[in-house]
C-alpha positions as CSV (number, residue, x, y, z in Angstrom):
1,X,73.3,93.9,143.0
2,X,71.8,95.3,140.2
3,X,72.9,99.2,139.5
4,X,70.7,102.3,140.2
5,X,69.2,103.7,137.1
6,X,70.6,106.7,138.2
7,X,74.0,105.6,138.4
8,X,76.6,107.0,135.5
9,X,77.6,104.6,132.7
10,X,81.0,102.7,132.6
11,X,83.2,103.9,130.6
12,X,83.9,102.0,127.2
13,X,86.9,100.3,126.5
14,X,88.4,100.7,123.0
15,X,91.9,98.8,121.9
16,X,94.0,99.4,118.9
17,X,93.1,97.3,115.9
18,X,96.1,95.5,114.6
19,X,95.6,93.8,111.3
20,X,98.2,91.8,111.6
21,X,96.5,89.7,114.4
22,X,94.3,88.7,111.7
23,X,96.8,87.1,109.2
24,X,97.0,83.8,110.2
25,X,97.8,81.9,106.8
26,X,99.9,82.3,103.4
27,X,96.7,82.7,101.6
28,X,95.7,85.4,104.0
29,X,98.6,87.3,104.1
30,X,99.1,87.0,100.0
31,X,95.8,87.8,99.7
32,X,95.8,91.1,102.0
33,X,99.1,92.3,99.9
34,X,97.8,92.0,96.5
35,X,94.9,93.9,97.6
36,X,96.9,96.8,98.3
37,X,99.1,96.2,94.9
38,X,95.6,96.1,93.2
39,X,93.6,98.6,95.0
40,X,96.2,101.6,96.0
41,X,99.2,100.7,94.1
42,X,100.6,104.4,94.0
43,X,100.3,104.2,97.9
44,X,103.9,103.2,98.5
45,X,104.1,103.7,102.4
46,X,100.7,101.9,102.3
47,X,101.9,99.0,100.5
48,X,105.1,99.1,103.3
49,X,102.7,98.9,106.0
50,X,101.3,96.0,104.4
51,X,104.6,94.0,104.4
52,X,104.9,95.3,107.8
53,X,101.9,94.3,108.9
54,X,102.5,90.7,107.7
55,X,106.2,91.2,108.7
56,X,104.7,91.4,112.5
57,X,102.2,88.4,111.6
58,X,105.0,85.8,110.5
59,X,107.1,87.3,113.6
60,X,109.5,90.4,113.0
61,X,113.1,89.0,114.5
62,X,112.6,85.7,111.8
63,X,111.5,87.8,109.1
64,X,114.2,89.8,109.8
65,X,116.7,87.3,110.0
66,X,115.5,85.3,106.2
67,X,116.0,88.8,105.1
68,X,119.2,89.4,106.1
69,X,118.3,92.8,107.9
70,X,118.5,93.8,111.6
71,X,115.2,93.3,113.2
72,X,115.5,97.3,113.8
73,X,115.7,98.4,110.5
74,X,113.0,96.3,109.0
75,X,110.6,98.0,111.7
76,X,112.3,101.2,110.4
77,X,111.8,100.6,106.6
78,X,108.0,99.2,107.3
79,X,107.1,101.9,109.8
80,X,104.5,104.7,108.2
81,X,107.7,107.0,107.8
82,X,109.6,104.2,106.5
83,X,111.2,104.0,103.1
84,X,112.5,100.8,102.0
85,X,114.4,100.5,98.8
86,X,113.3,97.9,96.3
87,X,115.8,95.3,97.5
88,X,114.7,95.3,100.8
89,X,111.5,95.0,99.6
90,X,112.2,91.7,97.4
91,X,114.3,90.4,100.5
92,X,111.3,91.1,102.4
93,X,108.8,89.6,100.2
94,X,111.0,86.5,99.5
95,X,111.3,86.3,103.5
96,X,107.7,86.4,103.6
97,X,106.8,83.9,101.3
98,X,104.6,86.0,99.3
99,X,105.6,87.3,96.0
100,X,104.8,90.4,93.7
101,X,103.6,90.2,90.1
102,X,102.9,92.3,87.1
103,X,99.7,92.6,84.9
104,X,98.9,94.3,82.0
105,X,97.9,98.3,83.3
């Protein structure tokens, strides 16, 4: 039946966009970390959310686990308030698979 044209419009529909659903390889996920590294690399909790986010992609509890951390306090250390010390963050890289480098400035 089709609707009245004076009939009120449905509402839209939003959902929250979560980057990590769209990490799906190595080369993605390397490639969406050295953006931040290269783009904002004074934006620390950025650059945490960014591990996070591939963190969530790979699957937290076996990130987690290949890093040696509790599955709480890696959400803790990636969360936007989080902030991880530098060994967690090379545990967390290593876990990842992805790896950090250094250029001339």
């Amino acid at each position: 039946m089709p609707k009245s044209s004076n009939s009120t419009p449905s509402a839209t529909k939003t959902v929250a966009y979560d980057m990590a659903d769209q990490l799906r390889t190595p080369e993605e996920m390397a490639a969406y970390l050295d953006a931040w590294l290269t783009e904002a690399p004074d934006d620390i909790a950025g650059i945490a959310r960014a591990l996070g986010d591939i963190a969530r992609a790979k699957g937290m509890a076996q990130v987690a686990k290949e890093a040696g951390l509790s599955r709480e306090s890696l959400y803790k250390a990636l969360s936007e308030n989080g902030n991880p010390s530098f060994a967690t963050i090379l545990k967390v890289t290593k876990a990842l698979g992805v790896q950090l480098h250094a250029g001339v400035a």
